[in-house]
Structures are given as C-alpha cells and as structure tokens.
N, C-alpha and C positions, 0 to 999 in steps of 0.2 A: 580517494581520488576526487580534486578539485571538480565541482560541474559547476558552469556556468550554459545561463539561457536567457536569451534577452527577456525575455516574455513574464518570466517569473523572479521575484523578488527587486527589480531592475536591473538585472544581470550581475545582481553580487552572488559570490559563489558560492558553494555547497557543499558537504562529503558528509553523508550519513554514519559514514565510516567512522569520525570523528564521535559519535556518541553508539556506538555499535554497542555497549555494557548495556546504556537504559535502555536501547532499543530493543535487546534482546530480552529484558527484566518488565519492563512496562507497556509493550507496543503490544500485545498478547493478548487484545481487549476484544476480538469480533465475540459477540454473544451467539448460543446455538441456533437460533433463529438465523442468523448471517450465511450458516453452512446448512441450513436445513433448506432454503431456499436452491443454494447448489444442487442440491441432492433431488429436489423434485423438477429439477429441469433435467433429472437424468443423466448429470455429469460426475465427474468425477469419480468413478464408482470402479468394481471390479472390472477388469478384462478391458480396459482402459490406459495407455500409455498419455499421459499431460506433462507440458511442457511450462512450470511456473518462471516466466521471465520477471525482471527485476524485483528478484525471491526476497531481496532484505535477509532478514534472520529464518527465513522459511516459513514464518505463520501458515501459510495456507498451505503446505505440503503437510507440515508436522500434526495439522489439526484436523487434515481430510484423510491421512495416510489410512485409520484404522477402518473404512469405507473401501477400501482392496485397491484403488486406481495403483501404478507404478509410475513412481511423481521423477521427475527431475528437474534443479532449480539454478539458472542462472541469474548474478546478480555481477555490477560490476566493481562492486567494491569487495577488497580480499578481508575487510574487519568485518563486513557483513555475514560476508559466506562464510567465517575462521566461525562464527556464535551459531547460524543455520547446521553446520557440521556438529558442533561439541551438543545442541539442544536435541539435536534426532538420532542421537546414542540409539542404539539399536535398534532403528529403521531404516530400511532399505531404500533409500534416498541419495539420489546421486546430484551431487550440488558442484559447478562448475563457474570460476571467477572468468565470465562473461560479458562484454557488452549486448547489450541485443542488437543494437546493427550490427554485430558481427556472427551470429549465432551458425554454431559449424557442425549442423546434423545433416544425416542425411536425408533426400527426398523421402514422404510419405511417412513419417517416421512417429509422429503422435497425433492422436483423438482430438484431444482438446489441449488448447493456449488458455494459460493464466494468466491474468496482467491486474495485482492486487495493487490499489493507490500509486500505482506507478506510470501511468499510460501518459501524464502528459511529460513524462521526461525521455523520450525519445526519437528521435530522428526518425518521424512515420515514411516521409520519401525514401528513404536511404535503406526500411525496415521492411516495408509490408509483402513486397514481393517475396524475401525471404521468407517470412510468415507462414506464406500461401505455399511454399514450394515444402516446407518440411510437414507440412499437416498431412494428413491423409486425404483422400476425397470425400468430400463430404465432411469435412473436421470443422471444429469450432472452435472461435476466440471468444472467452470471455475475459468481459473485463467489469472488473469489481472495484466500490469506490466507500469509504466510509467518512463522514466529518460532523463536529458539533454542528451545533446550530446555536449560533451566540443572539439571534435578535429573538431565543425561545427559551434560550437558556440564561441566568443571572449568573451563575458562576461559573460558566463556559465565557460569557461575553467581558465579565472582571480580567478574567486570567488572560482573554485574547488581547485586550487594553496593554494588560501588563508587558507581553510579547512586544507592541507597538512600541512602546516606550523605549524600551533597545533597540529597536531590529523595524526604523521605522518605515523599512523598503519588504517590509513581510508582505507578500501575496497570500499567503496562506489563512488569508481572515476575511472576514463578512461572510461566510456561507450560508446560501438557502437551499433549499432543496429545488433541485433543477436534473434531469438527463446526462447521461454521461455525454461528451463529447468527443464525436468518433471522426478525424480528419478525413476528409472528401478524399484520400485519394486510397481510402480501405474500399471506396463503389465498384472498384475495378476487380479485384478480386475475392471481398466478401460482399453478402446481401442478411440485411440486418432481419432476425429474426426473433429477438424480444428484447423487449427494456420492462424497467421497473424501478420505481423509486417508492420510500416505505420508512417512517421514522420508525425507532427504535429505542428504548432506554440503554443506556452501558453504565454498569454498576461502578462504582472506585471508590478506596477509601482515601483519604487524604493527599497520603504517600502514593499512591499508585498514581491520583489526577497530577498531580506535580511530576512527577516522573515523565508518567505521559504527556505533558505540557515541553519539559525539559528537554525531549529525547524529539521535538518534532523540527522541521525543517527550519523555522525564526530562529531557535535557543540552540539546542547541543548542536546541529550541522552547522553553524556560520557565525556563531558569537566566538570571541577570545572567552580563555578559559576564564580570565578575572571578568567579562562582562557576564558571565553564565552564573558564577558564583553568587554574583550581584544580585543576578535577576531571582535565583534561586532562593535567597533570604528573603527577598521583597513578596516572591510570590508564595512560601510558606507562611508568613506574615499574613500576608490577604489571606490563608486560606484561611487562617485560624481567625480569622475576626469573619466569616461572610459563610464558611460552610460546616457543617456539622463533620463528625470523626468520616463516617461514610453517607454516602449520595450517588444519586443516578443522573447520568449529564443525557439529556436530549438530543443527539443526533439523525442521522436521516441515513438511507443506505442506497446503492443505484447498483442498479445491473446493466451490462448491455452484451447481450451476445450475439455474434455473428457467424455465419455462414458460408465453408467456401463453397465459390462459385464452379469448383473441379469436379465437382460429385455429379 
C-alpha cells in the first residue's frame, strides 16, 4: 500500500511492502543490548498483554516473545504482515493487517504500546485518543527508534551518498543522535516518563549492510525495480572497494516512553 506524507521524502510515495523479502531477511539487526534496555524498564515481560503497532515483519514481537509478554502486531501492509506470520512459526503471536488510526480493540485491553521506527508515519491527531482508550490504566507507550550515524560513520555515510544519488528527495539521511520526537498533541492523554538516547555498534557482513541499505525507505520502498538493481551493483561495488568482508556500522538508539494519564 502506496504511503504518501508531505513531510517525509517530499511527498513521493512509499510501501514497504514492495521489499517485504529483504525486510524480512536483513531488517533483523537490533543488537541485545536494544532489548535489554526494554526489559529493565520492566516492559514487555511476562503477564503482560502489548500491542506492537506498525509491526513490519514482527522484529520486536518475534525477538521479545521468549520474555513471556502476549504480543500482538498490527501493521498496514498485507506483504508485511504475510513475512511477520510465516517468521513467528510457532509463536503465539497474533498479527492483524491494520492501519493504526484505525486500530479496533477493545477498551483497556493492553499493558504496553509498541511503536518500533514507525512513529513518524502516523496520523497522531486522528490516533492518540485511540491509543489512550485501548491501554489499560496506567499503560505505556513506547516508542523505539534505531539509525546509523553517517557523519561518525565512513561506510554508513558512502552508502547514504549512494541512496542520494537515486532517491535525491530521501529524508531518511543526515542522522544525529537527537530525542525521539513525541507530537504535542500525546500532552493530553500521556505524561512522558523517560527518554534515553545511547550509541551502539550493529555488526554486518557485506551482504547483510547491503541488504539492510536495500530494504530501507530511499531504495526497495520507492525506487523502480530497474533503479534498485542499479543502485544495488553500484552499491556492492563501493562496498567492495571501502569495507572489509564484515564490520560494525555506528548507530545511536532512542527510547521514549510514556504514561497514561487514566491510571
């Protein structure tokens, strides 16, 4: 499903869907340090019902499941959720082709909200009351964020260049480490109760950084198949002149979780 949003890439459109294979194959990078943080804020754990909205292929259900919570994952693309289904083979994960403004549970209904690199793709006016109304009292949103850091990293900021050179209405480049940003109109019914931002190494071997390059919003969501191919040679090419077989790319990580104000 086509997304368009003014704000991001200049309103050219989008559908993850359209690379749902790499996404499900190379997007699978948070290191345990990423989930061990979850876990000391006390979420996601046993005797816990969570609600991961714009789920993707499931990373974060299928990588916290064995931590006891009872995950469920809406996302709104049907190639998304078709990879989160066949990848959570025998886990008790209920995954549901979803918008999140439209999300159709009932009041009171989960602990904690997930929202993993997805939070600026939503209609927060049109979403949050919902939000507030399926959580429990006292329930939490988190939302989670991961990206290189190309002005720290040489072979993360190559390969960002390379993105440019296609796709030169990409938003998705120049990252520094910064706070998540939580839309003013979440004041009304959550109250922020921690953030946290923390660089991190993420290991890849060649194939894997390429993949993961391939599979993000610039290249496999919004290139034609014959500009992906393109970019895909040029950028195995660089990698083989600028990085060794494997390597660790520099990234930063951000938490922010909130509080309803029902409890």
């Amino acid at each position: 499903m086509d997304i368009k949003i003014n704000n991001i890439d200049g309103g050219k459109t989008f559908d993850f869907g359209r690379t749902s294979s790499d996404y499900a194959k190379y997007r699978d990078i948070y290191p345990q340090e990423f989930y061990d943080r979850i876990l000391r804020l006390g979420l996601c754990t046993k005797g816990q019902r969570v609600l991961d909205i714009g789920t993707g292929t499931g990373v974060l259900p299928r990588n916290m499941y064995k931590y006891g919570a009872e995950w469920t994952g809406t996302d709104i693309s049907e190639n998304q959720t078709a990879q989160a289904k066949i990848l959570s083979e025998g886990m008790n994960i209920n995954y549901y082709v979803m918008p999140t403004e439209k999300l159709d549970f009932p009041n009171n209904t989960f602990d904690v909200i997930t929202a993993c690199q997805c939070i600026r793709y939503f209609d927060h006016e049109n979403t949050v009351a919902n939000l507030s109304r399926i959580l429990k009292p006292s329930g939490h949103i988190l939302v989670l964020y991961m990206a290189w850091l190309p002005f720290e990293d040489e072979i993360a900021a190559a390969s960002e260049k390379l993105v440019l050179k296609y796709n030169p209405e990409w938003t998705g480049c120049g990252e520094t480490v910064h706070p998540i940003y939580i839309p003013e109109c979440y004041n009304e019914y959550f109250e922020p109760e921690y953030r946290d931002e923390y660089r991190l190494n993420v290991h890849f071997t060649a194939e894997g950084w390429n993949g993961r390059m391939k599979a993000c919003r610039g290249v496999g969501a919004s290139l034609s198949e014959e500009r992906i191919a393109a970019w895909e040679s040029e950028h195995k090419k660089l990698l083989s002149e600028i990085a060794p077989a494997e390597f660790d790319i520099l990234h930063y990580a951000a938490i922010a979780l909130l509080k309803s104000k029902n409890g």
